[in-house]
C-alpha positions as CSV (number, residue, x, y, z in Angstrom):
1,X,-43.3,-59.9,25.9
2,X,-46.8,-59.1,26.8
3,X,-49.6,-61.4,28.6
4,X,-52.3,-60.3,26.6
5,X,-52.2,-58.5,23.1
6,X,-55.0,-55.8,23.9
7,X,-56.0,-54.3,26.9
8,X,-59.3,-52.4,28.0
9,X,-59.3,-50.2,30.9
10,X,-62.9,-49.0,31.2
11,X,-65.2,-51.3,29.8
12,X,-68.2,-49.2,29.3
13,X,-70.6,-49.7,26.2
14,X,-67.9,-48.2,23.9
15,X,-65.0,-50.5,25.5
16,X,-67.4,-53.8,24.7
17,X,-68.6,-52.5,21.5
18,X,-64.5,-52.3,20.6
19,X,-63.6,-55.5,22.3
20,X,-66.5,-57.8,20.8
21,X,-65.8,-56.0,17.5
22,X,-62.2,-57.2,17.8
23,X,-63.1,-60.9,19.1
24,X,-66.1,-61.1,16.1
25,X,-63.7,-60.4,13.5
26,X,-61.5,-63.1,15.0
27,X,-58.2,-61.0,15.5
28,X,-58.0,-61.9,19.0
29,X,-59.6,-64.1,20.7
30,X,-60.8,-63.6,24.6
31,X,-58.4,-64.8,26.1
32,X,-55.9,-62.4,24.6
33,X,-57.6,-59.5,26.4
34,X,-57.0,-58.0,29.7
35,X,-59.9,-56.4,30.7
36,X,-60.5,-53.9,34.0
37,X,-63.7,-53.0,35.4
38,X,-64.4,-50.6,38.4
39,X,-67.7,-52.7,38.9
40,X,-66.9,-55.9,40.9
41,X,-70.6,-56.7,40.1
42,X,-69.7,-56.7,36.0
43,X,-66.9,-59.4,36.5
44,X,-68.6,-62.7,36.3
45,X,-70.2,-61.7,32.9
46,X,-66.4,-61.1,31.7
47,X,-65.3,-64.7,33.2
48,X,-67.7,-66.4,31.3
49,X,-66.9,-65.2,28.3
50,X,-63.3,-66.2,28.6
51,X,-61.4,-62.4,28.5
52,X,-59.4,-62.2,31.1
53,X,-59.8,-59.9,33.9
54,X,-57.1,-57.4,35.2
55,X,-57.3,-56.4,39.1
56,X,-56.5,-53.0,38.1
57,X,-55.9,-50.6,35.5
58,X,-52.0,-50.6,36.4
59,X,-51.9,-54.7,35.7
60,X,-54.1,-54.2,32.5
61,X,-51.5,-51.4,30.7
62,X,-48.4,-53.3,32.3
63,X,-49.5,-56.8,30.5
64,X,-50.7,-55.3,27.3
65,X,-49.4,-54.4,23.3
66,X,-52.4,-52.0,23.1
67,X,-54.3,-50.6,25.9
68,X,-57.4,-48.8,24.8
69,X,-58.7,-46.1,27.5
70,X,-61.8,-45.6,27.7
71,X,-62.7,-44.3,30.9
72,X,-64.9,-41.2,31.6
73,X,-63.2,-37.6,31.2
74,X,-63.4,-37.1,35.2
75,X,-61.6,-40.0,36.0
76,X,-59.0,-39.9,33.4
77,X,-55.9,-37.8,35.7
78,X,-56.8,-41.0,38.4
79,X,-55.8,-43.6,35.7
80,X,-53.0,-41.9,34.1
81,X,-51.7,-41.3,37.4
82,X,-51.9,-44.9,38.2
83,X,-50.7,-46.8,35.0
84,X,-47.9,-44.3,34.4
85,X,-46.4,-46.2,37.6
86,X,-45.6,-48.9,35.3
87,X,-43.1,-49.8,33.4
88,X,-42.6,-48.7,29.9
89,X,-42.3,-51.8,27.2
90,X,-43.8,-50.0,23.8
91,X,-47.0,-50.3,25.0
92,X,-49.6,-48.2,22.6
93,X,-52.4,-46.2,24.4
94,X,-55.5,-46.2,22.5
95,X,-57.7,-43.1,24.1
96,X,-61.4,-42.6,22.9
97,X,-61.7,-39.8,25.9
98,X,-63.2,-36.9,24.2
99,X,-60.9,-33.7,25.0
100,X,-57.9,-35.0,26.7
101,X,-55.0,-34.7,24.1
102,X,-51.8,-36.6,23.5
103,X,-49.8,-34.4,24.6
104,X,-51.3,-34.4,28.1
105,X,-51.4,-37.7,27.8
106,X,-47.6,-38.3,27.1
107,X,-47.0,-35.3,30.4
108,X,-48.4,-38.0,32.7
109,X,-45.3,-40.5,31.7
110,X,-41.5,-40.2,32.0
111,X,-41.2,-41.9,28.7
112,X,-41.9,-41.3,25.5
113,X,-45.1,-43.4,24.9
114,X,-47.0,-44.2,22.3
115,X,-50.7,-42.8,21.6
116,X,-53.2,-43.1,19.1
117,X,-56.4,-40.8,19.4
118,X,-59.9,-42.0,18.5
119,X,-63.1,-40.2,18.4
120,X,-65.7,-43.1,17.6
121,X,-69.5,-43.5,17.9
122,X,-72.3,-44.8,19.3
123,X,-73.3,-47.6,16.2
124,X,-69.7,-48.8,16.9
125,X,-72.1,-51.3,19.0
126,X,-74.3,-52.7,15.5
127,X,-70.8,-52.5,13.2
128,X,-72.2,-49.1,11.9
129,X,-69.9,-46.8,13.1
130,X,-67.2,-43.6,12.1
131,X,-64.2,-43.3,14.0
132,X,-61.8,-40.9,12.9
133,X,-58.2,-41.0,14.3
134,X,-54.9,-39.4,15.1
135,X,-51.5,-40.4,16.7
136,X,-48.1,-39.2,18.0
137,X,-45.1,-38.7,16.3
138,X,-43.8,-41.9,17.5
139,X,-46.4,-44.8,16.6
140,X,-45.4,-46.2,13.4
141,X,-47.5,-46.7,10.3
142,X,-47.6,-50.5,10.8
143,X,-49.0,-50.2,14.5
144,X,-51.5,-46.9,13.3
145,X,-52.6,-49.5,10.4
146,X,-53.5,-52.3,12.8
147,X,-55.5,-50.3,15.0
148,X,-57.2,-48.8,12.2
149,X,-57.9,-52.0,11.2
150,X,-59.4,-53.1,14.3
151,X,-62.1,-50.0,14.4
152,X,-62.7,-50.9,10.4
153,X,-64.5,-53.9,11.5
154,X,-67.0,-51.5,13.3
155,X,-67.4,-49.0,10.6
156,X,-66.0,-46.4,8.7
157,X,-62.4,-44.5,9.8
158,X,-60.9,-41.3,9.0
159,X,-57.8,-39.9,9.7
160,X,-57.3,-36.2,10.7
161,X,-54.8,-34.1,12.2
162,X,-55.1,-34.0,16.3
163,X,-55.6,-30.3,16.5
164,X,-59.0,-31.2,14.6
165,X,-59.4,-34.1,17.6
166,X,-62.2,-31.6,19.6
167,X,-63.9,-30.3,16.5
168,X,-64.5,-33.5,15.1
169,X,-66.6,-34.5,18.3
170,X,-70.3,-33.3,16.9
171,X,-69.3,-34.1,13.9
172,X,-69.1,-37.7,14.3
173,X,-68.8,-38.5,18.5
174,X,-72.2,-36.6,19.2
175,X,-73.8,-36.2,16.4
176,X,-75.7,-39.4,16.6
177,X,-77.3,-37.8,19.4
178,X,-78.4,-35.3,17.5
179,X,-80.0,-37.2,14.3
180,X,-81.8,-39.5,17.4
181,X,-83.6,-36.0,18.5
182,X,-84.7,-35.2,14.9
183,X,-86.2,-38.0,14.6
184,X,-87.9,-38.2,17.6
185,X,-89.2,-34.4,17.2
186,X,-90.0,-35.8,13.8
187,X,-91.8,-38.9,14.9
188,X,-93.7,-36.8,17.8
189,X,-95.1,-34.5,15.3
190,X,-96.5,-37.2,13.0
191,X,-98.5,-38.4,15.7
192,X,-99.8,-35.1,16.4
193,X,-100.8,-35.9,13.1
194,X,-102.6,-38.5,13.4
195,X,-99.9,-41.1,12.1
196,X,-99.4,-44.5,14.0
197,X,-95.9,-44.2,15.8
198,X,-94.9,-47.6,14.9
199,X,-95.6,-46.5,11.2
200,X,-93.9,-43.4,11.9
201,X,-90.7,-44.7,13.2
202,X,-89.6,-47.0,10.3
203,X,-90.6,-44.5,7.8
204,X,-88.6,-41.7,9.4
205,X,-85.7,-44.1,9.7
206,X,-85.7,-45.7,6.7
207,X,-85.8,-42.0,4.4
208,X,-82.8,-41.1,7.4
209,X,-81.0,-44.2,5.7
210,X,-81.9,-43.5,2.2
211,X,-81.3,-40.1,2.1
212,X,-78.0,-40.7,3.3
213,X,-77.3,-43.0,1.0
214,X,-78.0,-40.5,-2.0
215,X,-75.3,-38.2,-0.7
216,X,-72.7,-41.2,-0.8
217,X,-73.7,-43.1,-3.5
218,X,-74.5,-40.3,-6.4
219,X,-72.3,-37.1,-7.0
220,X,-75.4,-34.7,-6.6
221,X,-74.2,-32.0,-4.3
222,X,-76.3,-31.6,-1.2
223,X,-78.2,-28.2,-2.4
224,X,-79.2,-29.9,-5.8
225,X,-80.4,-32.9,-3.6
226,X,-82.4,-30.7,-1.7
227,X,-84.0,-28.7,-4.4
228,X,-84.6,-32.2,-6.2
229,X,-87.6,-32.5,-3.3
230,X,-88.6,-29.1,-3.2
231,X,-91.0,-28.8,-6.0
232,X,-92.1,-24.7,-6.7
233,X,-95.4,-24.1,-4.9
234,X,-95.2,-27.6,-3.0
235,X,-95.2,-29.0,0.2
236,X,-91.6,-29.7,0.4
237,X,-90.7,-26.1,0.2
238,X,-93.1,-25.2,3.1
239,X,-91.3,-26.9,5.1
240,X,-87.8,-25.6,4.1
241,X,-88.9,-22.0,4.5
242,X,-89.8,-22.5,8.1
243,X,-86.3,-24.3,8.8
244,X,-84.7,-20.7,7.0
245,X,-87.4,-18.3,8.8
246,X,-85.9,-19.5,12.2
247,X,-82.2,-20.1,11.3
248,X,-81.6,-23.5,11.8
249,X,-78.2,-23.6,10.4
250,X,-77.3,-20.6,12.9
251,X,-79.0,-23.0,15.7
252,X,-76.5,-26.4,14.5
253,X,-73.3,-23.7,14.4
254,X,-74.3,-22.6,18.0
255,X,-74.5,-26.5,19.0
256,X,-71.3,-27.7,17.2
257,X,-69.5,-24.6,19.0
258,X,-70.6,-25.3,22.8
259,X,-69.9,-29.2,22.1
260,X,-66.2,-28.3,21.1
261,X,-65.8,-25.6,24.0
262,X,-67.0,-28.4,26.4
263,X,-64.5,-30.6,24.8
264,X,-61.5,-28.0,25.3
265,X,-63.0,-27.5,29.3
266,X,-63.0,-31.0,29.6
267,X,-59.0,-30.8,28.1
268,X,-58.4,-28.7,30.9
């Protein structure tokens, strides 16, 4: 029924990170991907590698099973308005735009279609990444499973409840932003210090990896972990009291809250 079995309208860093995730696990190859970009100047790199290119964003959903969007929030009405032209064959939307709901999505159609809702990340692009995911009533398990599936091959998945959708974002969707300015206030400081940045860098990154790895690999709670550094009197614990005396738990609720009102703006 359809010319290709996965469509990409947008085909931004997250869009390629998907769509080479997809053709590197061999579930599709390039050919079986329609793929529209708003940047004539980006089309030749496309050609070469054998996906095929759509004209529009109405040709791309029209021709596709699964038609991920991932355009930018601002644009989003412009595309919706335009694909919903189309005729409906089953076709699953697969949005990753941060705010816009499913329900506002399905208002822009005069059928009932399908949509699945993902909030992935960043490391999506190095097959380190955490997506987590909701549908509408209407997409089966079988089709929910595949594109689980899919994002599986670029890290970890979890599924939530859609009214969760926007306060999941700086929980997973921005958050890497935030561990890159740790480190980087961390690394700036140790050269204040004298440290060599080079030096710096993979030691920050690597205790970022390892430390991690101790809160998913043991069954220490995260307050024991902490204390298990902090020795009475030490150095550790200097540090800690300084992160308490200016409320830096207060400072990530403030953060998490202005990321999800943006997200809820962004809805509107």
């Amino acid at each position: 029924m359809f010319k290709y079995k996965f469509g990409v309208i947008g085909a931004g860093n997250m869009g390629m990170a998907i769509t080479n995730g997809i053709v590197g696990g061999k579930i599709m190859t390039p050919q079986e991907i329609g793929i529209y970009v708003h940047s004539p100047e980006k089309v030749p790199a496309f050609e070469e590698k054998g996906f095929a290119v759509c004209k529009s964003s109405a040709e791309a959903y029209k021709n596709s099973q699964f038609v991920l969007l991932g355009v930018k929030p601002q644009i989003v009405s412009e595309v919706l308005d335009e694909i919903s032209t189309q005729s409906y064959d089953g076709q699953i939307i697969i949005s990753i735009v941060a705010g816009v709901s499913i329900k506002h999505i399905q208002s822009c159609f005069k059928d009932d279609v399908k949509v699945i809702r993902v909030m992935p990340n960043t490391p999506l692009l190095i097959g380190k990444g955490a997506s987590a995911f909701s549908r509408s009533n209407n997409v089966s398990d079988d089709e929910f499973e595949q594109v689980i599936n899919i994002f599986s091959l670029m890290g970890s998945t979890e599924v939530i409840d859609e009214s969760l959708m926007n306060e999941i974002i700086p929980v997973n969707g921005s958050s890497p932003a935030f561990v890159y300015y740790i480190i980087n206030c961390m690394l700036e400081s140790s050269v204040k210090n004298g440290i060599d940045p080079a030096v710096a860098q993979k030691l920050i990154c690597d205790t970022f990896i390892g430390a991690a790895n101790m809160i998913t690999q043991t069954d220490t709670p995260i307050p024991q972990l902490i204390k298990n550094v902090c020795s009475p009197g030490g150095t550790t614990l200097e540090a800690i009291k300084v992160f308490d005396e200016h409320n830096l738990g207060l400072i990530f609720d403030e953060a998490f809250e202005k990321c999800i009102k943006r997200a809820y703006e962004i809805g509107k």
